[in-house]
Predicted model as a PDB file, atoms N, CA, C, CB and O in Angstrom, pLDDT in the B-factor column:
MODEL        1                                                                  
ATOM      1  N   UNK A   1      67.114-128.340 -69.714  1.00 49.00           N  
ATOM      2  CA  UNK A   1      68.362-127.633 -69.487  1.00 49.00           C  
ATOM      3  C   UNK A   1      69.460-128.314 -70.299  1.00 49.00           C  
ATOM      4  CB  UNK A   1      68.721-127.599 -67.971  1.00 49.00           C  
ATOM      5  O   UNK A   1      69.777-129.500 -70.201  1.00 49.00           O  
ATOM      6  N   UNK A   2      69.975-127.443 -71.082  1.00 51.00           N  
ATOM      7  CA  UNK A   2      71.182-128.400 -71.832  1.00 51.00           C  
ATOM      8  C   UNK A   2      72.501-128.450 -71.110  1.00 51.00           C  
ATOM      9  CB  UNK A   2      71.580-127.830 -73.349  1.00 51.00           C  
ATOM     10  O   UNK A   2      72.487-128.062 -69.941  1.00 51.00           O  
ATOM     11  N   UNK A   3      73.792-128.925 -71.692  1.00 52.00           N  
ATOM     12  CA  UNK A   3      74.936-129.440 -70.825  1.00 52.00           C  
ATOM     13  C   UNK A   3      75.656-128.113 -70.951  1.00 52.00           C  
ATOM     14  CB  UNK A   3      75.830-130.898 -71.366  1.00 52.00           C  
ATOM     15  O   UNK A   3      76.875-128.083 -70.782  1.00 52.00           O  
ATOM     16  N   UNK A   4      75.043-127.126 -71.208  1.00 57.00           N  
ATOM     17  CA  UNK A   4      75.952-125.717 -70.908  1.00 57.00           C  
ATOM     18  C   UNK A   4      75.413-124.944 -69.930  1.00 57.00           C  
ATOM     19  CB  UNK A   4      76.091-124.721 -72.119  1.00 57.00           C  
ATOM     20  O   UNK A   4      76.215-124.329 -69.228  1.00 57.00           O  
ATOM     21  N   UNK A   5      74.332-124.831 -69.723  1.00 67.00           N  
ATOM     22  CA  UNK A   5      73.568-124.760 -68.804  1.00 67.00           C  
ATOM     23  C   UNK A   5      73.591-124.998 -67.065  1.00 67.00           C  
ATOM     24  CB  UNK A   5      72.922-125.378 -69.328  1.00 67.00           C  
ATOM     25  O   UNK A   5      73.141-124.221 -66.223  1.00 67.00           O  
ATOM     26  N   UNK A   6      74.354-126.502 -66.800  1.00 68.00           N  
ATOM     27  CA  UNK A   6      74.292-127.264 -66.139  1.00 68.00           C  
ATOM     28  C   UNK A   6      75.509-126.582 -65.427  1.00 68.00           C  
ATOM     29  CB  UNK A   6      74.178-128.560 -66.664  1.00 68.00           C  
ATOM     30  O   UNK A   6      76.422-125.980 -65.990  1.00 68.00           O  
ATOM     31  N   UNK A   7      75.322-126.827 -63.827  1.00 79.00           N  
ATOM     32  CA  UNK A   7      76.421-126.271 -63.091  1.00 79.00           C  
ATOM     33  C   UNK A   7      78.001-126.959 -63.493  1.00 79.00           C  
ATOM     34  CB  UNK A   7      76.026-126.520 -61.503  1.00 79.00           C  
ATOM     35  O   UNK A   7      78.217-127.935 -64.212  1.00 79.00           O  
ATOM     36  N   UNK A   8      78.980-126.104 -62.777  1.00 92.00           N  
ATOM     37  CA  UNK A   8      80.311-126.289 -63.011  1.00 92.00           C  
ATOM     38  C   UNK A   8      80.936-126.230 -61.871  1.00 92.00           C  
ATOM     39  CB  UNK A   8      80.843-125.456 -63.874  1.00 92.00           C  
ATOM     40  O   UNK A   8      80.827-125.090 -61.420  1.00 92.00           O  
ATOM     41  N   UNK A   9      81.766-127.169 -60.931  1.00 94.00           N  
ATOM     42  CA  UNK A   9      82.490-126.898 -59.806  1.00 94.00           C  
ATOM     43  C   UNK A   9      84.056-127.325 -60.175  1.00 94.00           C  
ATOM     44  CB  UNK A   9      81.833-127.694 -58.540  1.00 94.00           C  
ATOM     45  O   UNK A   9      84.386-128.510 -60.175  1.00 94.00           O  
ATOM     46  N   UNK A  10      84.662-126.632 -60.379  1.00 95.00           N  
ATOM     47  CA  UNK A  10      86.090-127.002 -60.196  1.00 95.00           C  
ATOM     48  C   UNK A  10      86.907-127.306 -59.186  1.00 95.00           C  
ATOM     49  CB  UNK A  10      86.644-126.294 -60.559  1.00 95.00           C  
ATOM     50  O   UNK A  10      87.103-126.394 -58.383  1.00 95.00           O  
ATOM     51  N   UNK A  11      87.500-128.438 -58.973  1.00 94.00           N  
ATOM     52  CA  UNK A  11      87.907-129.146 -57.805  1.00 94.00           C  
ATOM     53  C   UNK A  11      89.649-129.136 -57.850  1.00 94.00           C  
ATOM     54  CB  UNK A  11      87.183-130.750 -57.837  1.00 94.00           C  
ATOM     55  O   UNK A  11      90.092-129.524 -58.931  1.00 94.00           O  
ATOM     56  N   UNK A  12      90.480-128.822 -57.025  1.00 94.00           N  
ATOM     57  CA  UNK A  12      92.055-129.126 -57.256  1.00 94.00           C  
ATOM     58  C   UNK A  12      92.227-130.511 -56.459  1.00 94.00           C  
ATOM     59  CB  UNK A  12      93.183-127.796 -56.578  1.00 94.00           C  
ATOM     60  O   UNK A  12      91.500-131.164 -55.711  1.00 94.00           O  
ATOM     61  N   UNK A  13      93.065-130.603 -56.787  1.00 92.00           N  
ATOM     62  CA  UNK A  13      93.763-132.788 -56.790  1.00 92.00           C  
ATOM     63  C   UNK A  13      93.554-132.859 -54.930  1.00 92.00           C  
ATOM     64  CB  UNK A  13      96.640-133.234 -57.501  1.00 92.00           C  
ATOM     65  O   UNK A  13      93.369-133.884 -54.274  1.00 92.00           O  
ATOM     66  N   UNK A  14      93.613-132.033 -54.626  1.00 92.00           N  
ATOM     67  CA  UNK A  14      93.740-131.953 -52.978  1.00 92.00           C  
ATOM     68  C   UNK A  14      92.690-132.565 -52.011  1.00 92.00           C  
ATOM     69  CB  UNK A  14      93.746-130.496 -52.568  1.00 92.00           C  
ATOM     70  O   UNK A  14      92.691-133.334 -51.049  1.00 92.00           O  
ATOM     71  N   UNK A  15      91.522-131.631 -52.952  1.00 91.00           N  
ATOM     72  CA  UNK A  15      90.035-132.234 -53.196  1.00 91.00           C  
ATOM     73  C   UNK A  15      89.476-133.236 -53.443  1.00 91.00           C  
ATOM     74  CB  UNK A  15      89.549-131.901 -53.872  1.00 91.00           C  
ATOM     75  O   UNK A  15      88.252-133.144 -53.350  1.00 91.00           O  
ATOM     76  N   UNK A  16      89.832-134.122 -53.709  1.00 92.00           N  
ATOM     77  CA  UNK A  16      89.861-135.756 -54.486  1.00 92.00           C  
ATOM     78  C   UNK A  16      89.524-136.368 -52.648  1.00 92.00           C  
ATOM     79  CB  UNK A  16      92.087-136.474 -55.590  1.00 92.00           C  
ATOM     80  O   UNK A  16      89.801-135.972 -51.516  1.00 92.00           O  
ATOM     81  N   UNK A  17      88.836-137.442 -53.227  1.00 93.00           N  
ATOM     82  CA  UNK A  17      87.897-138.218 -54.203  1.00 93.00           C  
ATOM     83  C   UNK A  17      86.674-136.832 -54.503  1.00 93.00           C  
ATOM     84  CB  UNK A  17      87.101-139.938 -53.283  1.00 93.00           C  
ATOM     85  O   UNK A  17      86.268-136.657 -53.354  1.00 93.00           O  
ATOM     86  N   UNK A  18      86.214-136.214 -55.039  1.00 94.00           N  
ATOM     87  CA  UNK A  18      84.865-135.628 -55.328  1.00 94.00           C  
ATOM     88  C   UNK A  18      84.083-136.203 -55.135  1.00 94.00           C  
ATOM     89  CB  UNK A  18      84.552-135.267 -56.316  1.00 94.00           C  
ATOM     90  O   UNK A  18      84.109-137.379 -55.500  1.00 94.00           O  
ATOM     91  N   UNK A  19      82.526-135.462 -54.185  1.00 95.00           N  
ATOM     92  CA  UNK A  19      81.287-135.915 -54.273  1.00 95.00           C  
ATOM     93  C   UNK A  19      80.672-134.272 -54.554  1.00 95.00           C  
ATOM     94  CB  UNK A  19      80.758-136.890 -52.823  1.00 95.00           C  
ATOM     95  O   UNK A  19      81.142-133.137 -54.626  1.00 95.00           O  
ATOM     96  N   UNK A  20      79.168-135.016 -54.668  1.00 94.00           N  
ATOM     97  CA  UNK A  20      77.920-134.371 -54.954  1.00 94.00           C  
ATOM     98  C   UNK A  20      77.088-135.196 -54.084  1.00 94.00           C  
ATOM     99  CB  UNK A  20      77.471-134.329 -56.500  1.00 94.00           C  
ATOM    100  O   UNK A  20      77.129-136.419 -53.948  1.00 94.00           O  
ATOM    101  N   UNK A  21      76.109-134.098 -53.352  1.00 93.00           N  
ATOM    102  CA  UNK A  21      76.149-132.885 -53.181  1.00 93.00           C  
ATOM    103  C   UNK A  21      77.772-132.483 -52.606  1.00 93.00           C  
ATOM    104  CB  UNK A  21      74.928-132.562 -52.256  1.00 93.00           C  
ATOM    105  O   UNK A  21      78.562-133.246 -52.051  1.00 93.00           O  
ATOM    106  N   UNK A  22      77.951-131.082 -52.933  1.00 87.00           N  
ATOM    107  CA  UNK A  22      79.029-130.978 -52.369  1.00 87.00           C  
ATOM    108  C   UNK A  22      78.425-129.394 -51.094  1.00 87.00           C  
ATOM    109  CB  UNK A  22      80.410-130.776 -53.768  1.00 87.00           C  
ATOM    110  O   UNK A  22      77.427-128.674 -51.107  1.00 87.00           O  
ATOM    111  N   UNK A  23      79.698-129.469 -50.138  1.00 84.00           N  
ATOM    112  CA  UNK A  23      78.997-128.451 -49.392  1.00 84.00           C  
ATOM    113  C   UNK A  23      78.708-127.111 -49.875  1.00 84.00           C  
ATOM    114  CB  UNK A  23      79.624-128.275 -48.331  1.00 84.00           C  
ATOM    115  O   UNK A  23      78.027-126.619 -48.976  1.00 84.00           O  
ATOM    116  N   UNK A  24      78.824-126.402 -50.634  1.00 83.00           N  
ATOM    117  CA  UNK A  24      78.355-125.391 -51.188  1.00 83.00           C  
ATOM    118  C   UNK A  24      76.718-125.585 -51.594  1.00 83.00           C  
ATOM    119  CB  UNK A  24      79.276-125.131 -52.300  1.00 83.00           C  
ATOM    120  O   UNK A  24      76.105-124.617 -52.045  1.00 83.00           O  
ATOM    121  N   UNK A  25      76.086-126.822 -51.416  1.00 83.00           N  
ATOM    122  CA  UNK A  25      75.125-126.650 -51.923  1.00 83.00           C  
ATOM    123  C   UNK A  25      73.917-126.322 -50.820  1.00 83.00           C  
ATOM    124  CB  UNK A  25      75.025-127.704 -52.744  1.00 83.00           C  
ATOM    125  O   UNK A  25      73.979-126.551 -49.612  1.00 83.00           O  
ATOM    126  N   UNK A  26      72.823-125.737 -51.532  1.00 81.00           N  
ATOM    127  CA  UNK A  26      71.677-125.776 -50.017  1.00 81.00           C  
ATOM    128  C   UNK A  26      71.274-127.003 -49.709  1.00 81.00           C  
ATOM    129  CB  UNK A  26      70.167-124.985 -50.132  1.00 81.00           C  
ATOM    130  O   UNK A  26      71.094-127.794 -50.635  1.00 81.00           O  
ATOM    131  N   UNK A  27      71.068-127.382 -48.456  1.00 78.00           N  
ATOM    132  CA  UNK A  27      70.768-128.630 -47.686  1.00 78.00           C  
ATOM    133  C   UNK A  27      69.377-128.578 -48.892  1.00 78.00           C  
ATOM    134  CB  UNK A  27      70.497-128.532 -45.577  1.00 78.00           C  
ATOM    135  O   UNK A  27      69.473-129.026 -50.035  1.00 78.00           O  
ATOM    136  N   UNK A  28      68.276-128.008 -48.387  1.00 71.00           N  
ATOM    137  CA  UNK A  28      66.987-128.055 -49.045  1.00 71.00           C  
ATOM    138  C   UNK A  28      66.923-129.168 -50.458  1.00 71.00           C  
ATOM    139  CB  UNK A  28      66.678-126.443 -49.490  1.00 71.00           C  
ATOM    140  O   UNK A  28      66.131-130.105 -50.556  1.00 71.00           O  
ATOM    141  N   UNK A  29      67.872-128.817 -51.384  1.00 68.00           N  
ATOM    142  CA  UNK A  29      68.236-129.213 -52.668  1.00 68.00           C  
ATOM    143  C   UNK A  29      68.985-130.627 -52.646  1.00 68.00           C  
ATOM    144  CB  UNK A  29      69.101-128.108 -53.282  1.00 68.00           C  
ATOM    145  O   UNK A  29      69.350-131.015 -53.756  1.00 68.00           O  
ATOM    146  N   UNK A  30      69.245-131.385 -51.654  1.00 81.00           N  
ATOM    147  CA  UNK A  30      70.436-132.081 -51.802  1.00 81.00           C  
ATOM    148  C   UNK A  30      69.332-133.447 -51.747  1.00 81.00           C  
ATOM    149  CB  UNK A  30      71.849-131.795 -50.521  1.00 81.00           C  
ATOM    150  O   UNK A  30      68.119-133.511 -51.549  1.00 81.00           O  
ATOM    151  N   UNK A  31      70.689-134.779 -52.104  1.00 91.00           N  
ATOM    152  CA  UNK A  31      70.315-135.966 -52.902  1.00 91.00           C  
ATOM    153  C   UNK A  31      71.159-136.776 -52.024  1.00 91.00           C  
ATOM    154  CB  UNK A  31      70.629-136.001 -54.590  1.00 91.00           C  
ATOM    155  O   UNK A  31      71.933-136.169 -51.284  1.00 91.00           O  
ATOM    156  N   UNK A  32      71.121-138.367 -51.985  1.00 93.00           N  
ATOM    157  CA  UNK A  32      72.185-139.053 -51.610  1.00 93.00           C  
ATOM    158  C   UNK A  32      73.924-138.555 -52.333  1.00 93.00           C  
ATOM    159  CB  UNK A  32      71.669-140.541 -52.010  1.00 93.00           C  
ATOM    160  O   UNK A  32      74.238-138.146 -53.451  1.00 93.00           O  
ATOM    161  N   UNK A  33      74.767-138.843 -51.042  1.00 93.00           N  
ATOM    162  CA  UNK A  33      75.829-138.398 -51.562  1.00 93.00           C  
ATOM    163  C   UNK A  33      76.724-139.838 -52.578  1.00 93.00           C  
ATOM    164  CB  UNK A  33      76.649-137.724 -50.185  1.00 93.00           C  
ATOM    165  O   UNK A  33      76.948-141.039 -52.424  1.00 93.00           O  
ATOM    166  N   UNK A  34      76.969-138.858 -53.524  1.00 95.00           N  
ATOM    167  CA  UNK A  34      77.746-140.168 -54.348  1.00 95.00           C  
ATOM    168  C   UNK A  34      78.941-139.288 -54.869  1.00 95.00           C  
ATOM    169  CB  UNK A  34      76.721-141.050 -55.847  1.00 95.00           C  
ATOM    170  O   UNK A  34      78.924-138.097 -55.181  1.00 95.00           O  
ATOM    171  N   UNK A  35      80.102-140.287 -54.882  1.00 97.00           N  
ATOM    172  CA  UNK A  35      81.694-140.232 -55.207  1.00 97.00           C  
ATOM    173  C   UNK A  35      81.959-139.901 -56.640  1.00 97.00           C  
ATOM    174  CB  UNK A  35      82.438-141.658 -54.916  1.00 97.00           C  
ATOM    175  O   UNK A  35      82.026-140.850 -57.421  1.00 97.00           O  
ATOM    176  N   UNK A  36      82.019-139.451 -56.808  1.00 96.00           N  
ATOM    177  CA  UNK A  36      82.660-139.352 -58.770  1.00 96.00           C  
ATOM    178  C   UNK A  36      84.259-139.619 -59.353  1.00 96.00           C  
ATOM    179  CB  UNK A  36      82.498-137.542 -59.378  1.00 96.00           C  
ATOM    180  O   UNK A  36      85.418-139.254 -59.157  1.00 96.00           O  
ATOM    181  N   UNK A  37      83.590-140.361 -60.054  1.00 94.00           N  
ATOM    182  CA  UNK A  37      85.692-141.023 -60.349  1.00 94.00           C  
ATOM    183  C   UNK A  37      85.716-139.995 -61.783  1.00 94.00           C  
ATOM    184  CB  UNK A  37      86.143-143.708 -61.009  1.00 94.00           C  
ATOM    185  O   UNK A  37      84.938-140.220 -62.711  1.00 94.00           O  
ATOM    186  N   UNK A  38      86.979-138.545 -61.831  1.00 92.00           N  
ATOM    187  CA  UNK A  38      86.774-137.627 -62.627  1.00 92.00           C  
ATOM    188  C   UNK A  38      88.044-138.896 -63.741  1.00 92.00           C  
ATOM    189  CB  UNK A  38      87.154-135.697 -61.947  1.00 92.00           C  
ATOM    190  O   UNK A  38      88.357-138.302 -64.773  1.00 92.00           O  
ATOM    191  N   UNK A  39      88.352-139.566 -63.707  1.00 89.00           N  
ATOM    192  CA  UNK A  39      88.386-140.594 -64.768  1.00 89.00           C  
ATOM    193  C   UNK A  39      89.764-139.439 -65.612  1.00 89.00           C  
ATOM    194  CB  UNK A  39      86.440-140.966 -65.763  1.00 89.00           C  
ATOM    195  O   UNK A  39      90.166-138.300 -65.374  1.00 89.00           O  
ATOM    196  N   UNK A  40      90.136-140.572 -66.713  1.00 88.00           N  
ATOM    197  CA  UNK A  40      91.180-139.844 -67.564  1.00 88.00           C  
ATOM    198  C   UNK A  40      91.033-138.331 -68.174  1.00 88.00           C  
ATOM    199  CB  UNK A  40      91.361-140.693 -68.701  1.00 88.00           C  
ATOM    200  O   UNK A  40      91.912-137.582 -68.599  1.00 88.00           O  
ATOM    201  N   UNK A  41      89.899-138.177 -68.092  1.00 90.00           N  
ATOM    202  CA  UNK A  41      89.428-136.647 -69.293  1.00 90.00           C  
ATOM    203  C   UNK A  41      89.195-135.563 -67.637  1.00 90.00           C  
ATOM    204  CB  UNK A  41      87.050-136.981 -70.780  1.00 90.00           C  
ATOM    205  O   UNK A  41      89.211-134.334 -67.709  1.00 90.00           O  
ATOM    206  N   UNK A  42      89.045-136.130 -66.608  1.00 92.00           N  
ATOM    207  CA  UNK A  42      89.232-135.062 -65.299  1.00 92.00           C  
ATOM    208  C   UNK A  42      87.838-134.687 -65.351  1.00 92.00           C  
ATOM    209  CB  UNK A  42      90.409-133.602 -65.435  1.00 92.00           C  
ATOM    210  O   UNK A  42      87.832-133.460 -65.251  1.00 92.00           O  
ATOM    211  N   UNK A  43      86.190-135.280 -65.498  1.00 95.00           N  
ATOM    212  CA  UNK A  43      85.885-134.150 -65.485  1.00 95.00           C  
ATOM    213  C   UNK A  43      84.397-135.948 -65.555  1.00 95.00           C  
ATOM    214  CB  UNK A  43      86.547-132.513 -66.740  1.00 95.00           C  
ATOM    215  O   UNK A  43      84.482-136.999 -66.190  1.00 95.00           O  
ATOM    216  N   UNK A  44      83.338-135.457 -64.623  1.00 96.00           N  
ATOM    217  CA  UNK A  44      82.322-136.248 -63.863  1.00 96.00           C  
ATOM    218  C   UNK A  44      81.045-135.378 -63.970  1.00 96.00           C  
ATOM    219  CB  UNK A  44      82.770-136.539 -62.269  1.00 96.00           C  
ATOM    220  O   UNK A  44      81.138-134.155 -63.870  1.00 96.00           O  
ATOM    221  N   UNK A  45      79.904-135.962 -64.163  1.00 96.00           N  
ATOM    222  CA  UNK A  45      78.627-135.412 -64.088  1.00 96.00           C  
ATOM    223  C   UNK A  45      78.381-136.653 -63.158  1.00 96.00           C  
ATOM    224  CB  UNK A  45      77.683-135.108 -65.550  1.00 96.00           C  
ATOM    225  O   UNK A  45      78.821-137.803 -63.178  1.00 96.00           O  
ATOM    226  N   UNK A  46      77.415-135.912 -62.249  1.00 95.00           N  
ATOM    227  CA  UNK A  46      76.479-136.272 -60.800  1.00 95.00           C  
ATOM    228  C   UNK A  46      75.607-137.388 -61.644  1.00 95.00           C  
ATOM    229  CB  UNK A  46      75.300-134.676 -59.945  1.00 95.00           C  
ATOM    230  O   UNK A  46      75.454-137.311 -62.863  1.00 95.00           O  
ATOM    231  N   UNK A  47      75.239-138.087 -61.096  1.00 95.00           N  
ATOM    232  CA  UNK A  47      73.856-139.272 -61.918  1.00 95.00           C  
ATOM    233  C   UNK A  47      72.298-138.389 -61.339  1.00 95.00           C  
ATOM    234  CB  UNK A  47      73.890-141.635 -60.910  1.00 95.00           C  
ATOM    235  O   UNK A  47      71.169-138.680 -61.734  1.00 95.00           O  
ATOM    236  N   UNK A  48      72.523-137.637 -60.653  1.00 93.00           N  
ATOM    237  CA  UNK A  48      71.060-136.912 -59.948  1.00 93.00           C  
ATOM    238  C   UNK A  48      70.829-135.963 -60.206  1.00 93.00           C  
ATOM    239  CB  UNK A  48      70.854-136.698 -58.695  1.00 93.00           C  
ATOM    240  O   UNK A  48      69.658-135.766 -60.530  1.00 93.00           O  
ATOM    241  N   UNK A  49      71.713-134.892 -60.222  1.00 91.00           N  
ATOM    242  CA  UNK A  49      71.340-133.293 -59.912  1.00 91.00           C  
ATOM    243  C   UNK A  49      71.953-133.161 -61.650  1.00 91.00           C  
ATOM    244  CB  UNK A  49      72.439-132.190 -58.196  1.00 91.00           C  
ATOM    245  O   UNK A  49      71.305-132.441 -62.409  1.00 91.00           O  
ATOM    246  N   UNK A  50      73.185-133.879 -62.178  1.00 92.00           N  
ATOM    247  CA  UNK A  50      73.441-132.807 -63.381  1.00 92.00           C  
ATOM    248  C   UNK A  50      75.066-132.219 -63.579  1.00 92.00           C  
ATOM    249  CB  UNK A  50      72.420-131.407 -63.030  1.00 92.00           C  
ATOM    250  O   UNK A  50      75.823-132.056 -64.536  1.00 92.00           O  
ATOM    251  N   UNK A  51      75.129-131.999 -62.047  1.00 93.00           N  
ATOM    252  CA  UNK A  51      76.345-131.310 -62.006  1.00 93.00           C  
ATOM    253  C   UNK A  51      77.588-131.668 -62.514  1.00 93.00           C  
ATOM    254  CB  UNK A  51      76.559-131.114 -60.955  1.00 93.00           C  
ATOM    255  O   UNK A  51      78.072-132.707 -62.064  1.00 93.00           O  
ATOM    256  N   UNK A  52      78.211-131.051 -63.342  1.00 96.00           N  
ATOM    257  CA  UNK A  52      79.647-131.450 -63.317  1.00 96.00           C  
ATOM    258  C   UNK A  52      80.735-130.850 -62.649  1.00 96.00           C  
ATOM    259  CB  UNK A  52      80.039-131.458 -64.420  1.00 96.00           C  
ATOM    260  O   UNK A  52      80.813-129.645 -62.413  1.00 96.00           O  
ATOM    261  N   UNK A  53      81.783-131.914 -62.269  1.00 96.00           N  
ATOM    262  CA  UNK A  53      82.983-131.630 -61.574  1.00 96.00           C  
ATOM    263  C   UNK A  53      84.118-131.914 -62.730  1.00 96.00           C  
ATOM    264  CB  UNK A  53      83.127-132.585 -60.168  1.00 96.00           C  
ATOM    265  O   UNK A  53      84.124-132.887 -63.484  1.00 96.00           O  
ATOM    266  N   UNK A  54      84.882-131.062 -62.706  1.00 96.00           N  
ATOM    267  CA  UNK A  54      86.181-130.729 -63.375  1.00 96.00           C  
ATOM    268  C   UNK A  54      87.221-130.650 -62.650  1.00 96.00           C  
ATOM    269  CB  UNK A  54      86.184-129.627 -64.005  1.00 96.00           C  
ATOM    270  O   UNK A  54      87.185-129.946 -61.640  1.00 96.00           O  
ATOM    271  N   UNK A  55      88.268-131.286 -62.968  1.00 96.00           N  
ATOM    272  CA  UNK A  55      89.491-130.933 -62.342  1.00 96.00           C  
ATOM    273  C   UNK A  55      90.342-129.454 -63.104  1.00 96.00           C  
ATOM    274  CB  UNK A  55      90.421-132.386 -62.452  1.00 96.00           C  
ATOM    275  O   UNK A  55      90.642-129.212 -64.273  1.00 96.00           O  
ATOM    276  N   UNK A  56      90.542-128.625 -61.730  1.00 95.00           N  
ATOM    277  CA  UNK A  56      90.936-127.404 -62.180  1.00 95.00           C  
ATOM    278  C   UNK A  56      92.051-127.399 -63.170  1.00 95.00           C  
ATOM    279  CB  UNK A  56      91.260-126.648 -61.110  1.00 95.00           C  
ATOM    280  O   UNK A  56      92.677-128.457 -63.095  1.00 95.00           O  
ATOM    281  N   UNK A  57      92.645-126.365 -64.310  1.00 91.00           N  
ATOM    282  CA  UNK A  57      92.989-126.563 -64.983  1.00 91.00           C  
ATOM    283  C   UNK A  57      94.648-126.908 -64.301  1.00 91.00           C  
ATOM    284  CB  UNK A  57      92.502-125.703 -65.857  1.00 91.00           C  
ATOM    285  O   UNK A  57      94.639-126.786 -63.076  1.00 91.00           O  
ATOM    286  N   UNK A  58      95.954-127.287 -64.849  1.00 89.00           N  
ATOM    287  CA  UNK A  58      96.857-127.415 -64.270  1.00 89.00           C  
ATOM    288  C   UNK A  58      96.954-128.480 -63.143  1.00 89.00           C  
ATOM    289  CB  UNK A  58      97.043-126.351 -63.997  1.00 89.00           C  
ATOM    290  O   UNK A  58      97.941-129.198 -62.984  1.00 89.00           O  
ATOM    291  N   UNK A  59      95.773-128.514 -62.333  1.00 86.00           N  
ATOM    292  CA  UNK A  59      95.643-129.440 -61.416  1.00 86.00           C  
ATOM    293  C   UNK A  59      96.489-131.217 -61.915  1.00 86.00           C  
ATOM    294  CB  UNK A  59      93.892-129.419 -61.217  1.00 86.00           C  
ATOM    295  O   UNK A  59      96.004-131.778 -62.898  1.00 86.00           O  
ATOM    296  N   UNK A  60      97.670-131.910 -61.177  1.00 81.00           N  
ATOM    297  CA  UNK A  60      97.352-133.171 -61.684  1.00 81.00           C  
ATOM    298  C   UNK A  60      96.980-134.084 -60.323  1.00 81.00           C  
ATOM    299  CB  UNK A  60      98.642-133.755 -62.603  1.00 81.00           C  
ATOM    300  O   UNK A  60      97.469-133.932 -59.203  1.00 81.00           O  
ATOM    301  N   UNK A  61      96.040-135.015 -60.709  1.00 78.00           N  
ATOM    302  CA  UNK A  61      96.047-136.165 -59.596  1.00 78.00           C  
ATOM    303  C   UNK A  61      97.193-137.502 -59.697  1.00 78.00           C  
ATOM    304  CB  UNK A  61      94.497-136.840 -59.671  1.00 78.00           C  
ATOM    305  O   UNK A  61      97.112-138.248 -60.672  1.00 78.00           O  
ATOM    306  N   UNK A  62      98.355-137.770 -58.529  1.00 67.00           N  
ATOM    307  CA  UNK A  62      98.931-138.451 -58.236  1.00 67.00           C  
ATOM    308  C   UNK A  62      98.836-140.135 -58.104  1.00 67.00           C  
ATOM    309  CB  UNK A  62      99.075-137.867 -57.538  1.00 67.00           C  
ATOM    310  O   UNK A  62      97.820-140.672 -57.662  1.00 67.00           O  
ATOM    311  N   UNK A  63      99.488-140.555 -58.344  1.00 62.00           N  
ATOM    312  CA  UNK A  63      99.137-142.448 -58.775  1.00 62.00           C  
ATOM    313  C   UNK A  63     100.083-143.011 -56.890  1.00 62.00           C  
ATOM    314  CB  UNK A  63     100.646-143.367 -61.198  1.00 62.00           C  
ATOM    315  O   UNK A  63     100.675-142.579 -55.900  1.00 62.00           O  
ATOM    316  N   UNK A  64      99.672-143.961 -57.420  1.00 50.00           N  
ATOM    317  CA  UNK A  64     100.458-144.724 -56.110  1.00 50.00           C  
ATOM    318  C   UNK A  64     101.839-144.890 -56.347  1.00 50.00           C  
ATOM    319  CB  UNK A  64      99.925-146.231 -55.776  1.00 50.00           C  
ATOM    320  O   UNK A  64     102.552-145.425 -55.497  1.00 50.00           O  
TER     321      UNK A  64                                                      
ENDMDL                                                                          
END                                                                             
């Protein structure tokens, strides 16, 4: 499967911290849950399943 292929979930700042699995997914399918830091470019692939998370467009995440 190439990286276009590969799922897409768009997340708004609200949403933060992001994990995978996330609940949209079927239980059946799911993996340990792990955190994704969507980092300066906004945007995380899962280490298991593939998936990437994006921060929605416009979305910004807030600093301390």
């Amino acid at each position: 499967m190439s990286s276009a292929e590969l799922p897409v979930v768009e997340v708004a700042a609200k949403e933060l911290p992001a994990f995978c699995p996330n609940p949209s997914m079927p239980v059946w399918n799911h993996h340990p849950r792990v955190f994704l830091d969507l980092g300066p470019r906004g945007e995380a692939m899962c280490p298991y399943c593939g998936t990437r998370y994006r921060l929605k467009a416009g979305e910004r995440v807030g600093g301390h």
